[in-house]
C-alpha positions as CSV (number, residue, x, y, z in Angstrom):
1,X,29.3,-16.2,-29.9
2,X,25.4,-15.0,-29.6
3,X,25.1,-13.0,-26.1
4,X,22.9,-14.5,-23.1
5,X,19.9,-11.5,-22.7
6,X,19.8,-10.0,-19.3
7,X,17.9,-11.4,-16.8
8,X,14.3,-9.6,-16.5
9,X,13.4,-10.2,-13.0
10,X,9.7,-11.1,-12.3
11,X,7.7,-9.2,-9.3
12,X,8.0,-13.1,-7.9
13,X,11.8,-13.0,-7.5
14,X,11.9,-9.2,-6.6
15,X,9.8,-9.7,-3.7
16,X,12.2,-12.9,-2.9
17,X,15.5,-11.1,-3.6
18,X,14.3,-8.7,-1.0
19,X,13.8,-11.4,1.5
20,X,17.1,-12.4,1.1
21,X,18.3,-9.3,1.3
22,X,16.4,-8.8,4.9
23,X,17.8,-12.4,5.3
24,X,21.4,-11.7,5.3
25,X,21.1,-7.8,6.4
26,X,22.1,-6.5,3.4
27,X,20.1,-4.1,0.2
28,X,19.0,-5.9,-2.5
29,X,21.7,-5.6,-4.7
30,X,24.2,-7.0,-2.7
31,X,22.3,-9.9,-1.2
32,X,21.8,-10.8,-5.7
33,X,25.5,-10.3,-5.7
34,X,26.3,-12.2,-2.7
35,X,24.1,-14.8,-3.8
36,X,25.4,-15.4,-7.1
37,X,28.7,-15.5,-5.8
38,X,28.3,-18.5,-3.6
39,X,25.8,-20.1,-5.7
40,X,25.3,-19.2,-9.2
41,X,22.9,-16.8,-11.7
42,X,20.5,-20.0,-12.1
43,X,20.4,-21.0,-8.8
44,X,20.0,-17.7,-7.1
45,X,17.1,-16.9,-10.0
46,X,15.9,-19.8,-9.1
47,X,16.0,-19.1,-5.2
48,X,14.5,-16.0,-5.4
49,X,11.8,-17.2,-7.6
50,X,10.9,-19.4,-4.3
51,X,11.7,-16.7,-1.5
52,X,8.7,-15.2,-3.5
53,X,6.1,-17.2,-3.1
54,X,3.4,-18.0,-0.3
55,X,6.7,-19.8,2.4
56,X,7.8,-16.1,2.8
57,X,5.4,-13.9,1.4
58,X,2.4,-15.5,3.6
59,X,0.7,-13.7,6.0
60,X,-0.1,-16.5,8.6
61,X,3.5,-16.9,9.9
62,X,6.2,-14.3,11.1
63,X,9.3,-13.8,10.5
64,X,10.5,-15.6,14.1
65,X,8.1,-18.4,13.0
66,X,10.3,-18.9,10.1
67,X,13.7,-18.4,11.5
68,X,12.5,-21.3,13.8
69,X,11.9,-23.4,11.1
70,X,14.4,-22.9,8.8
71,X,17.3,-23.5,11.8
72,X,15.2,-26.6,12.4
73,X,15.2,-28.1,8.7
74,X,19.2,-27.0,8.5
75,X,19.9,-28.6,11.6
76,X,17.8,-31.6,10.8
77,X,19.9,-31.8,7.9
78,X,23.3,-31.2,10.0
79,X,24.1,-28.1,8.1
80,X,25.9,-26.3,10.7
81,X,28.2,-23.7,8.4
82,X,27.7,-20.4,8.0
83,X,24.1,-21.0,6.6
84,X,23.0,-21.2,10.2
85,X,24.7,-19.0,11.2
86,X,23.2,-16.4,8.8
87,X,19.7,-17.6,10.1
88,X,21.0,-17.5,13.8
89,X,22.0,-14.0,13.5
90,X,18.1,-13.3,11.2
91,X,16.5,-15.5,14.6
92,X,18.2,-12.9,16.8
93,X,16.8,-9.8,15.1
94,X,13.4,-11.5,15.1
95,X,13.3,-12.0,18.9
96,X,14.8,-14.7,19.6
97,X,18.1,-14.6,22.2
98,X,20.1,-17.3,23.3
99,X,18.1,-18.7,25.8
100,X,15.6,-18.9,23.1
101,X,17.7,-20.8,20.5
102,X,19.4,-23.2,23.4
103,X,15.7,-24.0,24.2
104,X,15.3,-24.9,20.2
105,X,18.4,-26.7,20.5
106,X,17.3,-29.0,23.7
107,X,13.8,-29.5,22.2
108,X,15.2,-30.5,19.1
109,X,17.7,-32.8,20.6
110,X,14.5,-34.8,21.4
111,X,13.9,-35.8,17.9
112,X,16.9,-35.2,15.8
113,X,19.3,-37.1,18.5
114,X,22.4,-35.5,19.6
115,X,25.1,-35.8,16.9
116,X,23.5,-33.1,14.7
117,X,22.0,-30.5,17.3
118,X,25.2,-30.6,19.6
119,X,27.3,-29.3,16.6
120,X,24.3,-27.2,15.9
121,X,24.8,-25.7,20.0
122,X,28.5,-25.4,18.8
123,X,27.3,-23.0,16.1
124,X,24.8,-21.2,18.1
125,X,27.5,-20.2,20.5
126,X,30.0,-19.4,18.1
127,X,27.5,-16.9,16.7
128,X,26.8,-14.9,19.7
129,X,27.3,-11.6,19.4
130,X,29.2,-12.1,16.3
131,X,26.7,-11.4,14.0
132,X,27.3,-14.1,11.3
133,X,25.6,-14.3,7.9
134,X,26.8,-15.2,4.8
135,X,28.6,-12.2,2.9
């Protein structure tokens, strides 16, 4: 059976592993292995490959900017499972406390409705203080 090469990571996907590991809280290495568990090689190759480029490698955003809108397109798309809660607990060390995320949650109820941002509340106060994140 002819052996798969290893996977030669481009400076692209470094720089995006490393966002995921300051994503989740972890080093590197563990955020790749973490990743692939859940996920898979090709997807989390893939994933990284996009954590890479100019979404979080831009200069013109911060990192709270984009913990707001990442919790804003998962809770758009109802996705209220421990991938919020992973980017509650990153919107927490970027500045943003529970008043904060309850205010993103009202505002949001404005234009998503309430089915998907009152689970989203539900997962915002289950992660308090817990410090949630996919591991």
């Amino acid at each position: 059976m002819p052996t798969v090469p290893p996977y030669e990571m481009s400076a692209r996907a470094a720089a995006g592993r490393e966002v995921y590991a300051r994503n989740l809280g972890l080093v590197p290495a563990e955020a790749e292995r973490v990743m692939t568990e859940h996920a898979g090689a090709a997807y989390t190759r893939e994933a990284f490959e996009a954590a890479g480029g100019p979404g979080w490698q831009g200069h013109h955003l911060t990192d709270r900017d984009r913990s707001i809108a990442v919790i804003t397109a998962l809770v758009a798309q109802n996705v209220t499972d421990v991938r919020l809660s992973t980017y509650l607990s990153l919107a927490r060390r970027n500045g943003l406390d529970e008043e904060a995320l309850t205010e993103l949650m009202v505002l949001l109820t404005a234009y998503l409705g309430q089915p998907f941002t009152s689970l989203a509340m539900e997962a915002v106060r289950r992660s308090a203080g817990s410090g949630a994140a996919l591991r």
